[in-house]
KOLTI-824476 format. One line per 2 residues: number of its first residue (from 1); their letters; for each residue x, y, z of N, C-alpha, C. Coordinates in Angstrom, 3 decimals. Layout:
% KOLTI-824476
NUM) A) X,Y,Z,X,Y,Z,X,Y,Z  ...
//
This chain:
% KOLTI-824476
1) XX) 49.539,-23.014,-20.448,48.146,-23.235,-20.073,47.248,-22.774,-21.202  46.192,-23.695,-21.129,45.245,-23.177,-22.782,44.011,-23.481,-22.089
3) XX) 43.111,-22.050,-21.747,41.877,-22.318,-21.901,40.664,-23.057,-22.275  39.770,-23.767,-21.767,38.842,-25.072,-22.562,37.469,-24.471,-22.205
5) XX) 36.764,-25.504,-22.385,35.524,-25.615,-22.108,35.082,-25.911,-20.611  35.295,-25.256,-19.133,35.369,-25.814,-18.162,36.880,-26.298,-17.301
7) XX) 37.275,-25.856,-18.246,38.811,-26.708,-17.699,39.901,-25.980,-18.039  40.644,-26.248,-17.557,42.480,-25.132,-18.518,43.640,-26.239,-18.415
9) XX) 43.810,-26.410,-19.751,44.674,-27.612,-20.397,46.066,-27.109,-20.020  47.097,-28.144,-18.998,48.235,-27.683,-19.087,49.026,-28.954,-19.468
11) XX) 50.174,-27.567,-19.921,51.494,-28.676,-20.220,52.802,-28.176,-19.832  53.753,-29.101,-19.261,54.969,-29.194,-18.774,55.971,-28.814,-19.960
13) XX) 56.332,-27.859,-20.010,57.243,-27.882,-21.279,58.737,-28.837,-21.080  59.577,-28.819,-20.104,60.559,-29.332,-20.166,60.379,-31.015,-20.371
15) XX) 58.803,-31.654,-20.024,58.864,-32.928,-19.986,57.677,-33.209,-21.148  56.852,-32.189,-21.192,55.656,-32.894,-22.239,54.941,-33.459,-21.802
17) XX) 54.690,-33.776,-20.436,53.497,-34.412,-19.656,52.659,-32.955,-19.723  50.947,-33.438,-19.654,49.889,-32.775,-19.670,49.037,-33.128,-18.590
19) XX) 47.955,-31.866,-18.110,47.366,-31.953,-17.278,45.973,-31.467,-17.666  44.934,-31.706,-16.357,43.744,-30.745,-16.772,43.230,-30.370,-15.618
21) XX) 42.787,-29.304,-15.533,42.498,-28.643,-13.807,41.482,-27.928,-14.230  40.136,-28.532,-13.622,39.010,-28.358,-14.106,38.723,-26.811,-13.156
23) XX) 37.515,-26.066,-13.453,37.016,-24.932,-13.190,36.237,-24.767,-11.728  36.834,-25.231,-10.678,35.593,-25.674,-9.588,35.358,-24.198,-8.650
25) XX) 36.310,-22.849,-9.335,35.827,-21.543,-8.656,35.112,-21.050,-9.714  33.583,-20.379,-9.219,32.724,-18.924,-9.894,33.886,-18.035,-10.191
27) XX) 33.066,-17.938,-11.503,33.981,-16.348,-12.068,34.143,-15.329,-11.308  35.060,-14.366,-11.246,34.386,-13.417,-10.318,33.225,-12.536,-10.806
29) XX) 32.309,-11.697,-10.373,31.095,-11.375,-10.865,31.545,-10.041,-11.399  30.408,-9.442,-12.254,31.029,-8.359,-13.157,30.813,-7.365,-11.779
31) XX) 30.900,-6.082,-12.699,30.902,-4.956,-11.272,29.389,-4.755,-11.730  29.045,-4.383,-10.684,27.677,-3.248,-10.576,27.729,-2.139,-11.659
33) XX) 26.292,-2.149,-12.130,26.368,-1.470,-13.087,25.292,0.143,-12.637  25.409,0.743,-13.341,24.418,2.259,-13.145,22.892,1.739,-12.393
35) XX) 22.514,2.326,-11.422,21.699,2.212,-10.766,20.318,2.419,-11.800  18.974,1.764,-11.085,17.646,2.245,-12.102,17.470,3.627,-12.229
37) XX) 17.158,4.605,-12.866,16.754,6.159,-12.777,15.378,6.036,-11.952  15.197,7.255,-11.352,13.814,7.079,-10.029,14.013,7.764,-8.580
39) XX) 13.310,7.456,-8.333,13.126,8.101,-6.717,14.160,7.806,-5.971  14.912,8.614,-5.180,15.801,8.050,-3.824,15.101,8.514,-2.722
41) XX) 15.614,7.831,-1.728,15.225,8.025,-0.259,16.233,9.333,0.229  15.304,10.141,1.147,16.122,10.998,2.002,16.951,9.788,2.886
43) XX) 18.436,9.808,2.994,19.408,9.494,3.924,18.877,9.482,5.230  18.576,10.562,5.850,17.881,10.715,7.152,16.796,10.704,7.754
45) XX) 16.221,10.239,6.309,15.090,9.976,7.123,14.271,9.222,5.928  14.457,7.555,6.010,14.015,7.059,4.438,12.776,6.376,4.067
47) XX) 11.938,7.095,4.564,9.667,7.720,4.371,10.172,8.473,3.549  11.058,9.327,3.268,10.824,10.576,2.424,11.664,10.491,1.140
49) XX) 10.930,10.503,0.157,11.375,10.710,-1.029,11.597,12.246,-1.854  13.046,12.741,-1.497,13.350,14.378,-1.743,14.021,14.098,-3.021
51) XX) 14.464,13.391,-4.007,15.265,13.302,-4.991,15.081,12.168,-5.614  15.502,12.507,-7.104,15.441,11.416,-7.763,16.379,11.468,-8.823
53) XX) 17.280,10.424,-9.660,17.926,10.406,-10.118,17.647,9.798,-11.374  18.184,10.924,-12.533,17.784,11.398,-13.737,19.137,11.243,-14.687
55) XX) 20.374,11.031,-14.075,21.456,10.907,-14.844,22.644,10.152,-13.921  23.439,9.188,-15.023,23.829,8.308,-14.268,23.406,7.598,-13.671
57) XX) 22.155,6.840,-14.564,21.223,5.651,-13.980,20.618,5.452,-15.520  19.942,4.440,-15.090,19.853,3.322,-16.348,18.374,3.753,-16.456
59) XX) 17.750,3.992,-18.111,16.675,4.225,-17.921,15.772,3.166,-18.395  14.131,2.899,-18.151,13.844,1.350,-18.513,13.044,1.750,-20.442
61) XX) 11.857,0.767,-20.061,11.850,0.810,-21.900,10.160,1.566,-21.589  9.726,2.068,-20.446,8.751,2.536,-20.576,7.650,1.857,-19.865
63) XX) 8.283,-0.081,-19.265,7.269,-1.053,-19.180,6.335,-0.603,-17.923  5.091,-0.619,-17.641,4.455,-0.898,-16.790,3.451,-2.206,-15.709
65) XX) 3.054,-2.339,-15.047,2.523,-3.571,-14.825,1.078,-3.212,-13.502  -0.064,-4.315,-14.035,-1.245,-3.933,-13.489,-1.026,-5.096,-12.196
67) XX) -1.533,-4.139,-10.989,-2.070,-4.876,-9.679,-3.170,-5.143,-9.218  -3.476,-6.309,-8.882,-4.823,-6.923,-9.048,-5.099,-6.881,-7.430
69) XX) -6.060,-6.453,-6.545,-6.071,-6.757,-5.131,-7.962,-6.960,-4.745  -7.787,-8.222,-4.270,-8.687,-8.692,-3.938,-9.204,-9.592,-2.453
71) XX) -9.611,-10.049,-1.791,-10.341,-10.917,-0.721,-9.320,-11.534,-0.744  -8.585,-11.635,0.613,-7.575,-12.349,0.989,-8.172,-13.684,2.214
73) XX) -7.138,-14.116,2.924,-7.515,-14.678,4.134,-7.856,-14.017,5.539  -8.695,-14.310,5.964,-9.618,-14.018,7.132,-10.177,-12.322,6.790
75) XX) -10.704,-12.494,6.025,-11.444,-11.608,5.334,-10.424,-10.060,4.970  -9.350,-10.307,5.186,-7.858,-9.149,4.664,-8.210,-9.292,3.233
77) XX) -8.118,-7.736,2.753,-8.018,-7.519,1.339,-6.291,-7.844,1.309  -5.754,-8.970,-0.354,-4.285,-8.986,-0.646,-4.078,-8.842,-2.007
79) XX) -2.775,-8.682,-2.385,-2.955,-8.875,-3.391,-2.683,-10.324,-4.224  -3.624,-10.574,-5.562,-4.040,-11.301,-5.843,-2.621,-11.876,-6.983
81) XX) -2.055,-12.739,-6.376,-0.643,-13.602,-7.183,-1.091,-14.312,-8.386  -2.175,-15.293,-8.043,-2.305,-16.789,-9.391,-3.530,-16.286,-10.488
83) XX) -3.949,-14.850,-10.210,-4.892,-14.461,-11.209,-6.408,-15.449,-11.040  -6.692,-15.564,-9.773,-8.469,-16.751,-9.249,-8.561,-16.092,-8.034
85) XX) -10.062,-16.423,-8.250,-10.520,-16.038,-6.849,-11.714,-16.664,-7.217  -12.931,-16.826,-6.004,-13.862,-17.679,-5.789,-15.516,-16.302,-6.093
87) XX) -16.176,-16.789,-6.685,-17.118,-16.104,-6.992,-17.702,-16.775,-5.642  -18.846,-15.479,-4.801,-19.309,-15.938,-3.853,-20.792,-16.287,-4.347
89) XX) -20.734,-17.295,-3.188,-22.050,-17.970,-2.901,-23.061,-17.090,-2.418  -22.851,-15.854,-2.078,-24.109,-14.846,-1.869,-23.163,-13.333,-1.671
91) XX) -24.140,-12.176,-1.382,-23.516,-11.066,-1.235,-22.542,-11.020,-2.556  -21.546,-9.798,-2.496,-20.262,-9.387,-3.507,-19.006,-9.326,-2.786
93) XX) -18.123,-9.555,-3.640,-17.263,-9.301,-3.329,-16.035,-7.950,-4.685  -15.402,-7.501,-4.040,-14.646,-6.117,-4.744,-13.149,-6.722,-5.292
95) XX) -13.039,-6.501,-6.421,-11.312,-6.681,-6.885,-10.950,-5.181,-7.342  -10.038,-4.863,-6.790,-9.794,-3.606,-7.562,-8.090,-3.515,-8.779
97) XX) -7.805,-2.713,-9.802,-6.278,-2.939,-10.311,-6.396,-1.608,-10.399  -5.232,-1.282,-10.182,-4.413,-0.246,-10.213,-2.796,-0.243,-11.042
99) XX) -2.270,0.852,-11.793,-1.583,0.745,-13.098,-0.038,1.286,-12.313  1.080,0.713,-12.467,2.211,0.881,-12.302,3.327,0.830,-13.010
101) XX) 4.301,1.746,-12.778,5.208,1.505,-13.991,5.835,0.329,-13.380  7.375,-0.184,-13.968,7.828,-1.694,-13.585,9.107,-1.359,-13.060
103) XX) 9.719,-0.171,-12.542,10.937,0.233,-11.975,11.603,-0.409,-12.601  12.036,-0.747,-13.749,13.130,-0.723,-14.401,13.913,0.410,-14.610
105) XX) 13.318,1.876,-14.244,14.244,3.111,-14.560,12.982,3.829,-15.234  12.580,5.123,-14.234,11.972,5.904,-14.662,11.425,6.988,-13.915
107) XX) 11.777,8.139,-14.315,11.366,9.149,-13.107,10.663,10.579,-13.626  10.179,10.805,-12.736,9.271,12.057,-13.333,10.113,13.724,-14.002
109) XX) 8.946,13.860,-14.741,9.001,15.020,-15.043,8.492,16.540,-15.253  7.279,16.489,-13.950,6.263,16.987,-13.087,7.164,18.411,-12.293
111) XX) 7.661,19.575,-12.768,7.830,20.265,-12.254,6.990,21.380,-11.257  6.099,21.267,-10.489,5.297,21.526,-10.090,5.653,22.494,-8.480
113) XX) 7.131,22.580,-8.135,7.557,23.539,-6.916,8.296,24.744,-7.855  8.233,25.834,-6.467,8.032,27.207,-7.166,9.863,26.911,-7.714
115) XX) 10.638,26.559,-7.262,11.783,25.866,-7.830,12.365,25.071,-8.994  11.066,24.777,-9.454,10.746,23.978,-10.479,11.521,22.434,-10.439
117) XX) 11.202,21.979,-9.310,11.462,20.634,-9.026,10.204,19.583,-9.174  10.413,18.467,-9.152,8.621,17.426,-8.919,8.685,18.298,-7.325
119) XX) 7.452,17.663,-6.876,7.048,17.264,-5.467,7.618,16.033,-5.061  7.693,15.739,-3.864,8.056,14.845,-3.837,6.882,13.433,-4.121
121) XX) 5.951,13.754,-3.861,4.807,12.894,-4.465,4.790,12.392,-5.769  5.431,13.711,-6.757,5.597,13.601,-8.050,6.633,12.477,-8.283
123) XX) 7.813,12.450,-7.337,8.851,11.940,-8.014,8.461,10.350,-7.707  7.537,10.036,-6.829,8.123,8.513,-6.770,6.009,8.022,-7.209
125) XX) 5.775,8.919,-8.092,4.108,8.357,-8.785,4.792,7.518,-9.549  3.957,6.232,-9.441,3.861,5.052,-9.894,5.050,3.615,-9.861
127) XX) 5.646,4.110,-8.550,6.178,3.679,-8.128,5.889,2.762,-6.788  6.178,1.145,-7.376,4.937,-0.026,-6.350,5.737,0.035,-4.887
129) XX) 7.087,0.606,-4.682,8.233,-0.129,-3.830,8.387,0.818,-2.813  7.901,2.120,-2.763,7.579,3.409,-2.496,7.603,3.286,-1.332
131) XX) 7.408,3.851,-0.045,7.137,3.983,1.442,5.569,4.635,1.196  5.147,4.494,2.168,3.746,5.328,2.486,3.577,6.440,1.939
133) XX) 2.935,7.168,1.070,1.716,7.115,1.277,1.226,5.914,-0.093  1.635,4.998,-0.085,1.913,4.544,-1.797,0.583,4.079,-2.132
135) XX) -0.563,4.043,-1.578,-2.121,3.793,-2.091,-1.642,4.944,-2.628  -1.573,5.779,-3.244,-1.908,7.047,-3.964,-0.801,7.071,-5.476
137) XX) 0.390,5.804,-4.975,1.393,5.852,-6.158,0.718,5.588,-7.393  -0.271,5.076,-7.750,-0.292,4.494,-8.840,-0.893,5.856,-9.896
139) XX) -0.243,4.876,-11.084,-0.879,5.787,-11.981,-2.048,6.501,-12.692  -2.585,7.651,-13.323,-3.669,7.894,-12.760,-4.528,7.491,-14.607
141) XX) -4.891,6.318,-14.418,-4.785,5.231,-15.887,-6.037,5.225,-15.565  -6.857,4.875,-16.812,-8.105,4.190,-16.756,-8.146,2.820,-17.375
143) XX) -9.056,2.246,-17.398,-9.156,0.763,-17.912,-10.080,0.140,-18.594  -10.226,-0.505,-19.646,-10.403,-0.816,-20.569,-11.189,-2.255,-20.041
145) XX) -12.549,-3.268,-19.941,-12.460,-4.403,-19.354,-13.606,-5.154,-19.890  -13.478,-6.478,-20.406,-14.096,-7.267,-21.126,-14.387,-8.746,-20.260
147) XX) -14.984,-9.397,-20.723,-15.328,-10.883,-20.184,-15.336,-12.205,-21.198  -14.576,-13.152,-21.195,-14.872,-14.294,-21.497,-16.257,-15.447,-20.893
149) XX) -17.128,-15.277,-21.699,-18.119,-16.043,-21.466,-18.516,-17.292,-21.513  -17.436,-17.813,-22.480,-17.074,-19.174,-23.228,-18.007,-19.252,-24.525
151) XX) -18.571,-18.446,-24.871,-18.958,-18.520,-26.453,-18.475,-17.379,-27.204  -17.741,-17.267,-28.587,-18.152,-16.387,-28.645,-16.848,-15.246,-28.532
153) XX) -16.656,-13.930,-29.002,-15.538,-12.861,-28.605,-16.017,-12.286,-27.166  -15.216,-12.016,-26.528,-14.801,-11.126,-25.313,-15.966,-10.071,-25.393
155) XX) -16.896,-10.372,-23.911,-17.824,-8.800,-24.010,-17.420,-7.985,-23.382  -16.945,-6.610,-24.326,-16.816,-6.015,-23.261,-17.387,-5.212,-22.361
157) XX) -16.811,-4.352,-21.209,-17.880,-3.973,-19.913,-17.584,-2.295,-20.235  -19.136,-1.950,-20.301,-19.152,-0.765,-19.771,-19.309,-0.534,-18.609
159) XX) -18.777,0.859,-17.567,-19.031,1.235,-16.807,-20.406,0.834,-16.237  -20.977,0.178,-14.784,-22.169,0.018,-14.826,-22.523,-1.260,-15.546
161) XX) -22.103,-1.836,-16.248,-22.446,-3.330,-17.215,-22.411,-4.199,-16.124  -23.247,-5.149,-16.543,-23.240,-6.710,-15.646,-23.461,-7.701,-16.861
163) XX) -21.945,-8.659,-16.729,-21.675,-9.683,-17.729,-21.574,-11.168,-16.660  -21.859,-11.930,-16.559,-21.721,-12.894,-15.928,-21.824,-12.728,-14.589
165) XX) -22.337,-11.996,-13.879,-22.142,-11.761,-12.444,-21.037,-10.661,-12.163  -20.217,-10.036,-13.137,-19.550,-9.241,-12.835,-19.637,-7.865,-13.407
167) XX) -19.416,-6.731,-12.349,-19.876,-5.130,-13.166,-18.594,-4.499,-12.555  -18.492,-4.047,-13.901,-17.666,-2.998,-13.818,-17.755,-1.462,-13.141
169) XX) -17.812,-1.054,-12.263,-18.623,-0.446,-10.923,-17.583,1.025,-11.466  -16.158,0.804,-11.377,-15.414,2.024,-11.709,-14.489,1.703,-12.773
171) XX) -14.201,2.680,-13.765,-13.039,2.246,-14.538,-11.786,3.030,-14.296  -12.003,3.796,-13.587,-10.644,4.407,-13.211,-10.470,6.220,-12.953
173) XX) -11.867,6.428,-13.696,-11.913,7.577,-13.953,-12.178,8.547,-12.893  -12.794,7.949,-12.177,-13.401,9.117,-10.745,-12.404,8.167,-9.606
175) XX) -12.640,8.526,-8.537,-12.495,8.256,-7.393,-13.167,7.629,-6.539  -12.541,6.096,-5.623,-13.026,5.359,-5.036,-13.461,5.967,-3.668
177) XX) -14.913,5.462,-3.313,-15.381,5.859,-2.239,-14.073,5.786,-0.959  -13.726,6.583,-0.302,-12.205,6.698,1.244,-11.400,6.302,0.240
179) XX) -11.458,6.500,-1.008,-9.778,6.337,-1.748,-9.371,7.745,-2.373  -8.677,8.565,-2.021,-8.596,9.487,-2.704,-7.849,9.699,-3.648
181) XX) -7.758,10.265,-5.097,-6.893,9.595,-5.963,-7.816,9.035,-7.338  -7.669,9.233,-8.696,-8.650,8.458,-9.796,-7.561,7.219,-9.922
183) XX) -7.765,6.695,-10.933,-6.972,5.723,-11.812,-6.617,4.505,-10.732  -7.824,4.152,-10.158,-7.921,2.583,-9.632,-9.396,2.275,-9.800
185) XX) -9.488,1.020,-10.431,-10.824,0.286,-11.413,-11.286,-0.608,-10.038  -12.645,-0.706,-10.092,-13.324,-1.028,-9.340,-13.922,-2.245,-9.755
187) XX) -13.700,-3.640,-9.838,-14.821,-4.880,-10.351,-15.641,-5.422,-8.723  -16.941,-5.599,-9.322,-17.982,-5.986,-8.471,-18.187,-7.545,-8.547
189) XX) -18.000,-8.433,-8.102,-18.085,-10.123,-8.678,-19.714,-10.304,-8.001  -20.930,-10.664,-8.195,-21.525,-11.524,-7.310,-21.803,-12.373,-7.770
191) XX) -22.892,-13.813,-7.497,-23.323,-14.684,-7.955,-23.619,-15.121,-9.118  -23.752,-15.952,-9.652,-24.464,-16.027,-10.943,-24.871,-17.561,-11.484
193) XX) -26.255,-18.003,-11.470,-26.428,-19.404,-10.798,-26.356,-19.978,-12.584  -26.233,-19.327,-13.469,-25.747,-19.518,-15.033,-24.404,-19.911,-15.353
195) XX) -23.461,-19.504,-14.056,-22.190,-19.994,-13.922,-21.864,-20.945,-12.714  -22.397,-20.542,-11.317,-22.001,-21.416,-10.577,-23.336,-22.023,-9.744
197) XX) -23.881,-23.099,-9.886,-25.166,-23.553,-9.384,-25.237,-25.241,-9.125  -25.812,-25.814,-8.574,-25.608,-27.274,-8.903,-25.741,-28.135,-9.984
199) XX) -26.065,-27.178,-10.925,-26.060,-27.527,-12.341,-25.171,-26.930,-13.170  -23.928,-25.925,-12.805,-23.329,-25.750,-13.557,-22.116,-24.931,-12.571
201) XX) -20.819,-24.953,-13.607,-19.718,-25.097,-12.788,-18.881,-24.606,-13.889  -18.427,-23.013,-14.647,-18.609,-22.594,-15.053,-17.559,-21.088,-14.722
203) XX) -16.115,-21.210,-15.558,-14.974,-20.176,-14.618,-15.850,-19.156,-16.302  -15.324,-17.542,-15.427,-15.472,-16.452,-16.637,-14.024,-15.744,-16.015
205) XX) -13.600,-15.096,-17.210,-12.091,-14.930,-17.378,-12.334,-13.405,-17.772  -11.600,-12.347,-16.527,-11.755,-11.024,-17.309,-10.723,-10.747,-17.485
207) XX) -10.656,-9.682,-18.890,-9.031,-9.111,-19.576,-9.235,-7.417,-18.850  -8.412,-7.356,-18.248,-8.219,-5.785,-17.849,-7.110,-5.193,-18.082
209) XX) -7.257,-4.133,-18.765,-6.531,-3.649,-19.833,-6.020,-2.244,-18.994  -5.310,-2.053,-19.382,-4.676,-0.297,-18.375,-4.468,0.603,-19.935
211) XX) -5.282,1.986,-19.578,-4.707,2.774,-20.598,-4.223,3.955,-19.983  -3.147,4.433,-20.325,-2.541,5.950,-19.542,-2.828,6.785,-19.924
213) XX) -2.926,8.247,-19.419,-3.256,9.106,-19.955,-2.115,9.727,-20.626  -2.869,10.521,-21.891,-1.556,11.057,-22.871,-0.280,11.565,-22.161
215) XX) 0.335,12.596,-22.447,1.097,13.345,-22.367,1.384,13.316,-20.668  2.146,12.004,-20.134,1.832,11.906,-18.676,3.108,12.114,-18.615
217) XX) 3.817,13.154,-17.004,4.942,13.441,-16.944,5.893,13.019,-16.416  6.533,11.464,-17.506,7.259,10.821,-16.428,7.739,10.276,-17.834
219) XX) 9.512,10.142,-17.566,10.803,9.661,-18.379,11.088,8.625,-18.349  11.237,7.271,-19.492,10.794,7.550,-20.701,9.325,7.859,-20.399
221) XX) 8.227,7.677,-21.734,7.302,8.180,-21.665,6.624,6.584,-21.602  5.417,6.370,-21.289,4.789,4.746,-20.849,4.360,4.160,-22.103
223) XX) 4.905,3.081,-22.661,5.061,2.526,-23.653,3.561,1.803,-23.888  3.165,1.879,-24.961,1.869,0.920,-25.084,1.949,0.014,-26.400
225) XX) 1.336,-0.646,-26.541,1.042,-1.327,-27.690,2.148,-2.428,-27.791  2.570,-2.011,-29.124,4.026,-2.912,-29.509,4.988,-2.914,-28.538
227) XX) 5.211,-1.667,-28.386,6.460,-1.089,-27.303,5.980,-1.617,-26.391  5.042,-2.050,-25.917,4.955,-2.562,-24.371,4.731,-4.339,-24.692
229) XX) 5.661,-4.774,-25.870,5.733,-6.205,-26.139,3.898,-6.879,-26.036  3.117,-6.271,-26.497,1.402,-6.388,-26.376,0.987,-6.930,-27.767
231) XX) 2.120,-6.875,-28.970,1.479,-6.990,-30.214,1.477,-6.081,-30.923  0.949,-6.094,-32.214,0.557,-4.990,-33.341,-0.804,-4.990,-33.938
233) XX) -1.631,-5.856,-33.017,-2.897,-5.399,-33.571,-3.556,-3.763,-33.171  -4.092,-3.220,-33.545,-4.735,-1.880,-33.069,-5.831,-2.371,-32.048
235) XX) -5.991,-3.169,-32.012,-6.960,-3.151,-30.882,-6.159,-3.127,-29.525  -5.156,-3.369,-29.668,-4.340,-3.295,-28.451,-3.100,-2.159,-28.564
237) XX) -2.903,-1.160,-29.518,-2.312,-0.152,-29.496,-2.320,1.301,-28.471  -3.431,1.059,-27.784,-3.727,2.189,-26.639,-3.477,1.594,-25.236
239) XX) -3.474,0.240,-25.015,-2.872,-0.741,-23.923,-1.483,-0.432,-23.780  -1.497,0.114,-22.098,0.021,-0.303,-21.644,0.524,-1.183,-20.808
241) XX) -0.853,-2.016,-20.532,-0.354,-3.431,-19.809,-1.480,-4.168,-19.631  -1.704,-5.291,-19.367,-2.676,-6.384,-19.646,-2.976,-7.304,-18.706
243) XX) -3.926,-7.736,-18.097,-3.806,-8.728,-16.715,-5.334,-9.179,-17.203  -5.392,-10.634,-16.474,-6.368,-11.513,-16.153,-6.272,-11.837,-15.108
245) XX) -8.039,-12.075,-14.506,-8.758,-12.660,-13.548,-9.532,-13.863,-14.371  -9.371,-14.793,-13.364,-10.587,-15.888,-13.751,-10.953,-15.962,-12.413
247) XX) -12.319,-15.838,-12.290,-13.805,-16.263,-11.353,-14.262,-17.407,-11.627  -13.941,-17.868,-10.878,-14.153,-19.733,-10.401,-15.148,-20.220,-9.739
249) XX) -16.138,-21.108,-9.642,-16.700,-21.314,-8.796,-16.034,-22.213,-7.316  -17.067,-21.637,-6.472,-16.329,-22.006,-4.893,-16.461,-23.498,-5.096
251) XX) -16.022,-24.118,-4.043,-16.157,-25.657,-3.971,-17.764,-26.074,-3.687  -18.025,-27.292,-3.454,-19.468,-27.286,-3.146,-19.301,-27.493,-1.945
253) XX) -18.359,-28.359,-1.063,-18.587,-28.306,0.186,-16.806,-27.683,1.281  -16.616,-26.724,1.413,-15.841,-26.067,2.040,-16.044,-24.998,2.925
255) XX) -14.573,-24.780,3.933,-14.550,-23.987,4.989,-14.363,-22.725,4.497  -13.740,-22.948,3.215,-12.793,-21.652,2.399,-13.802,-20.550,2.772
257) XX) -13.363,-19.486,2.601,-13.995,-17.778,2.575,-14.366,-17.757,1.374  -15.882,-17.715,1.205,-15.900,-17.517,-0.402,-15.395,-15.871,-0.570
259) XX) -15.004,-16.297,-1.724,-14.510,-15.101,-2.482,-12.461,-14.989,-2.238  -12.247,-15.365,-1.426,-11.117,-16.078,-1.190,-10.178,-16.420,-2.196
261) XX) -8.984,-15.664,-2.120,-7.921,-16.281,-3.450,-7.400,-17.527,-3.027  -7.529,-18.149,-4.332,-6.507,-19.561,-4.185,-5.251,-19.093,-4.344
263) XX) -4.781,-19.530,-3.346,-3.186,-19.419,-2.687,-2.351,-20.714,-3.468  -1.910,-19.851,-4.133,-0.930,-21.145,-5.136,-0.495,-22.201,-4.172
265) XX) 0.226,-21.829,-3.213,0.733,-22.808,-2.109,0.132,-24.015,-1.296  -1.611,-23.495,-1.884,-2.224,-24.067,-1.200,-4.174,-24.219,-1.552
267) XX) -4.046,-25.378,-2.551,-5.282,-25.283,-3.568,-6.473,-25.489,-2.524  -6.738,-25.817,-1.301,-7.881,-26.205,-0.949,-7.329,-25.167,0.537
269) XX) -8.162,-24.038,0.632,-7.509,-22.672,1.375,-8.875,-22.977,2.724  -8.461,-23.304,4.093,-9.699,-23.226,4.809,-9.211,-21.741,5.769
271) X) -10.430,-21.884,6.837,-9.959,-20.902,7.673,-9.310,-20.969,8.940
//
């Protein structure tokens, strides 16, 4: 028998007739390999995160990733999948992102019990997959946030700025009004009849940028710039992860919720 491409070539030695018996079983699959490094669940009770595993687990490259959550259906805040949402036709509406690592393998290093263990809070920060209390998982990052206007370089937003109908209300630094916790950015969207009016129709595209704070205590350490596959320009060397919104205008005549994400599944969203 001789191995092929798909197939295993045989031959009869006593007669010299040949055969071919093509491949129609899956390989068998490799074995399981070292688990991600990170938080485990208490066994008995798995809300609680008492341990985390630091050896004999795979560690990641540092990556993190930003969550965008905004105006869902029937007025539910979700989070926001296709990167759009509908600038409203009156009043505001709130997007907020918040900074996460990407569980590829990574766990703290926050010794903070008289034992000198994490907390258990410690061990599973910034971790999206978490059990309750996980509004509080994220990391405690600030953010960096600019606007595409369509002329022109990226303006960016200060704290308090209004660029197209949109202000940057929090960047991460303090704490959201009933959110307790810094390092979740606050965008304000309202109107803006320069972008969406019967005379004009007019998407603005914001870059929101996550920056971590230095010396943050968690293995590896959160990769930015290059290391976080972002490039080698310096303008993006303090970035550890990168996301866009585009603000769209609503339809002119619909049921939709303004402010309402377009649901990939489903481009014309009523109620």
């Amino acid at each position: 028998m001789m191995d092929g491409r798909g197939a295993v070539l045989i031959e009869q030695a006593s007669t010299g007739r040949v055969g071919i018996l093509p491949n129609i079983l899956p390989e068998k699959p490799a074995a399981p390999g070292d688990p991600p490094c990170g938080p485990r669940p208490n066994p008995s009770s798995p809300n609680t995160y008492d341990r985390q595993a630091t050896s004999n687990c795979v560690l990641g490259a540092g990556g993190t990733k930003i969550q965008l959550i905004g105006p869902g259906a029937y007025g539910a805040r979700a989070t926001i999948t296709n990167g759009m949402v509908y600038r409203p036709n009156a009043g505001t509406i709130e997007v907020t992102a918040d900074h996460w690592v990407d569980e590829s393998g990574s766990f703290s290093t926050d010794n903070d019990r008289a034992d000198g263990t994490p907390s258990d809070f410690a061990m599973r920060l910034g971790w999206l997959g978490t059990q309750p209390p996980k509004h509080l998982n994220w990391l405690p990052s600030t953010f960096s946030v600019s606007v595409n206007t369509g002329t022109g370089l990226p303006t960016d937003l200060a704290e308090g700025d209004a660029v197209a109908g949109i202000t940057l209300t929090n960047d991460g630094e303090d704490a959201l009004p009933g959110i307790p916790g810094e390092g979740r950015a606050l965008l304000t969207i309202a109107p803006d009849s320069l972008y969406c009016s019967a005379t004009a129709n007019h998407t603005a595209v914001v870059n929101i940028n996550a920056i971590p704070k230095p010396d943050f205590p968690v293995m590896p350490p959160i990769a930015t710039g290059a290391a976080a596959g972002l490039g080698t320009s310096d303008a993006m060397s303090t970035f550890a992860a990168v996301e866009q919104i585009k603000v769209v205008c609503p339809p002119a005549s619909s049921s939709a919720n303004q402010g309402q994400e377009l649901a990939p599944d489903n481009p014309f969203p009523v109620d």
